[in-house]
N, C-alpha and C positions, 0 to 999 in steps of 0.2 A: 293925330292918332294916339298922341300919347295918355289923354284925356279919357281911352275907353277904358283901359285898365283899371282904372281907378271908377270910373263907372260902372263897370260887371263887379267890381268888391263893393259896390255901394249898395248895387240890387240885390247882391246875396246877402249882405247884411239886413238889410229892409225885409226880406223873406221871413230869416228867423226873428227877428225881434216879432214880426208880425205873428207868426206860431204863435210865440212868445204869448203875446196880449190876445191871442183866440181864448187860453189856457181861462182868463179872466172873465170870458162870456158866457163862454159855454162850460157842461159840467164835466169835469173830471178829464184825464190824460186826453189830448187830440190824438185822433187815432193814425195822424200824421206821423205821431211819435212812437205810442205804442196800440198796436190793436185790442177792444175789447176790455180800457181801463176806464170807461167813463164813468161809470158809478164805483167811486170813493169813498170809503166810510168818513163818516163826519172828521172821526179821530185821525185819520190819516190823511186830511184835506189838504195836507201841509207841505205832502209830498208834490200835490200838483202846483201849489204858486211858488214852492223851491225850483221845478221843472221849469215854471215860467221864467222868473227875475234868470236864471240860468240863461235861458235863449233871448234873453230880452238883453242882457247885459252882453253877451257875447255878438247879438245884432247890433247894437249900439258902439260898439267895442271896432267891430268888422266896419261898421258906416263911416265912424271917424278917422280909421286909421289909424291909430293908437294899442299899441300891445296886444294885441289878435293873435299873433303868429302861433303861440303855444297853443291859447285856449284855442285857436282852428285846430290846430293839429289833434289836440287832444280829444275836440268836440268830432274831428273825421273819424278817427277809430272809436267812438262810442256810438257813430252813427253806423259806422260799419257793423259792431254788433248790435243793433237795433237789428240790422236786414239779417243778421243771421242767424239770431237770438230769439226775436222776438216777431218779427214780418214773416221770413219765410215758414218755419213752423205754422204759425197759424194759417199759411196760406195753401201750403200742403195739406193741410187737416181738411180743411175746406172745400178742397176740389178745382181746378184750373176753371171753372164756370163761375166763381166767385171775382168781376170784372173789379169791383169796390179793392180787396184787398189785391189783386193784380198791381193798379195802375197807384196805390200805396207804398207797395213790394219796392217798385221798380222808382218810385220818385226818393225812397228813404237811399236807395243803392245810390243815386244822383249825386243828394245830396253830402251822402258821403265822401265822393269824390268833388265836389263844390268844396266842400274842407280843408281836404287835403290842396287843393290847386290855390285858395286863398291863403293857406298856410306858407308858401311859397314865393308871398309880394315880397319883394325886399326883405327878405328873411334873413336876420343874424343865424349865424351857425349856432347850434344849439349847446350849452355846454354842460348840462344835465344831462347823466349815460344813457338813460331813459328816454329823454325827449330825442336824440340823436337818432338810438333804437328805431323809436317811431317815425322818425323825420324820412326815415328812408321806404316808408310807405308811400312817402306822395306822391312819388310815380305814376301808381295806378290810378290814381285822384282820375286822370283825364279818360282813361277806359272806363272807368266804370259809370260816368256820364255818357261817354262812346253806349255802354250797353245798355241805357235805359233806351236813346235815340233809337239803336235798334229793334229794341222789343216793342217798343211803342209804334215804329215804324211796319213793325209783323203784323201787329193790330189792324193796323190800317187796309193793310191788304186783305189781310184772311177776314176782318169782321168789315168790309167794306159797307157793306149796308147799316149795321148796327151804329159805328162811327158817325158815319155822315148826320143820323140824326140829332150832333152834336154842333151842326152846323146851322148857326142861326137862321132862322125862317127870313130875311129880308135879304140872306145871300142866294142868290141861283145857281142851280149846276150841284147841290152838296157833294155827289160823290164824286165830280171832277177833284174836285176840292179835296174831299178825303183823299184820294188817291195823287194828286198833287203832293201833298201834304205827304205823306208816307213816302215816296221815291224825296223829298228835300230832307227828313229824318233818318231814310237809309244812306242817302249821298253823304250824309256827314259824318254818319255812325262809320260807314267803310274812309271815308277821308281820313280821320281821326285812326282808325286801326293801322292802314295803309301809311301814313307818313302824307298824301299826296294832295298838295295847294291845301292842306291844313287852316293855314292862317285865313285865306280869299274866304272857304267856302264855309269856316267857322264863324264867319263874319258876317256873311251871310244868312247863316241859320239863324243867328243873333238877330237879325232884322223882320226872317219868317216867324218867330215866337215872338218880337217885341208887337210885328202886326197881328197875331192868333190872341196875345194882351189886351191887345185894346179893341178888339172885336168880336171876338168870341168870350174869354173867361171875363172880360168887365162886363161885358152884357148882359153875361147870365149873373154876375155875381150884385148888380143893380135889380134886376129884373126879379131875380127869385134870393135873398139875402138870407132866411133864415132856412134855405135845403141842407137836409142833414147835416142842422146847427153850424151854420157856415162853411162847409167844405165847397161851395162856389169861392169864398173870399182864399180858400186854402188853393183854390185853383191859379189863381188868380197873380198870388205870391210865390209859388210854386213856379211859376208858367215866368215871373221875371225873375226868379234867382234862376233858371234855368239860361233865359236872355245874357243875362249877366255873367257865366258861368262859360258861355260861347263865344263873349267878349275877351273873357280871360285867356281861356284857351287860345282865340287869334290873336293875340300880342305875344305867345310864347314863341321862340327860338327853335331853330331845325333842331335844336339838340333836347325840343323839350324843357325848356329854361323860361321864365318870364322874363319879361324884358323889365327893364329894374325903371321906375318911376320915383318920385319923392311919395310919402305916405298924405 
């Protein structure tokens, strides 16, 4: 068991580096990171592969083990105000009908709590007054993954039809499936709130996203590679630092605590 730890810090790492190198394909800010930046003026094209080596190095950084701890923390309150700053305004502006910057909204709130909960492996106590300050954010790191599961789990239910067609054509039953799918995203969103078999059933969900990975978002991100300039492959990474993320979560301590491994 000790082994998963450090494999949910390995997925989350792969996740952002992966951002990271989207940044290189396609033009201008992924709208993963901020919405409505993809056209960059030439002169300021600088900002977007500063954005990348940033998420590429801090993936890289997160994959090996190796001195994360701050730049997570740091990179979780700047992803925090990504969702605060810059997702939720435009998604209010836009109208709750806009499903695109929705299920953006709700993956940037994720990963910001992915941050914070990596920030956490084996962490030296911080001895900068600042990073301490921040250090005592990490708490919520695991709610606010708790509250993407649940909103995405709302989806499932209220847009059951809509969802389902998101279920590959070779699977039968989609909206069993959709609705399946929604009660294991709500079960974990209330686990995780609740305190209750946390670890079993976080472990669990870790296994229903690692199999939604490799059969739904690789599928499509094989199948159709260049839809809305990769956001299948942003699915896809997304969908395992999530995995990875649920792994972390289940090796933490009744008190909220990760269980300490070697880096």
């Amino acid at each position: 068991m000790k082994h998963l730890l450090a494999t949910g810090r390995i997925f989350f790492g792969i996740c952002i580096a992966g951002i990271g190198i989207l940044h290189f394909l396609y033009p201008g800010i992924r709208p993963i990171i901020v919405p409505n930046l993809t056209n960059i003026p030439s002169g300021l094209y600088w900002i977007v592969y500063l954005t990348a080596l940033i998420l590429i190095i801090t993936g890289l950084l997160i994959i090996i083990g190796k001195k994360f701890h701050n730049l997570s923390l740091i990179m979780g309150v700047v992803f925090l105000a990504l969702f605060l700053f810059a997702h939720l305004p435009v998604f209010l502006a836009a109208g709750p009908d806009n499903s695109d910057l929705w299920v953006k909204l709700n993956k940037v709130l994720a990963l910001s709590g992915g941050f914070f909960l990596v920030s956490t492996i084996n962490a030296p106590r911080p001895r900068n007054r600042i990073l301490l300050s921040l250090y005592k954010l990490t708490p919520i790191g695991i709610y606010l993954f708790a509250m993407m599961l649940y909103n995405f789990s709302v989806a499932h239910m209220v847009n059951l039809t809509g969802v389902s067609h998101l279920v590959p054509k070779y699977i039968p039953f989609p909206k069993f499936w959709t609705f399946i799918g929604g009660i294991a995203l709500m079960g974990s969103a209330i686990s995780i709130f609740t305190g209750y078999k946390t670890r079993k059933i976080t472990l669990l969900i870790a296994a229903v996203l690692f199999i939604w990975l490799l059969s739904l978002h690789m599928y499509y991100a094989i199948l159709y590679p260049q839809w809305k300039e990769g956001e299948n492959f942003v699915g896809v990474i997304t969908c395992m630092a999530f995995c990875g993320i649920a792994l972390i979560i289940s090796q933490r301590r009744p008190d909220n605590t990760p269980v300490s491994i070697p880096s």
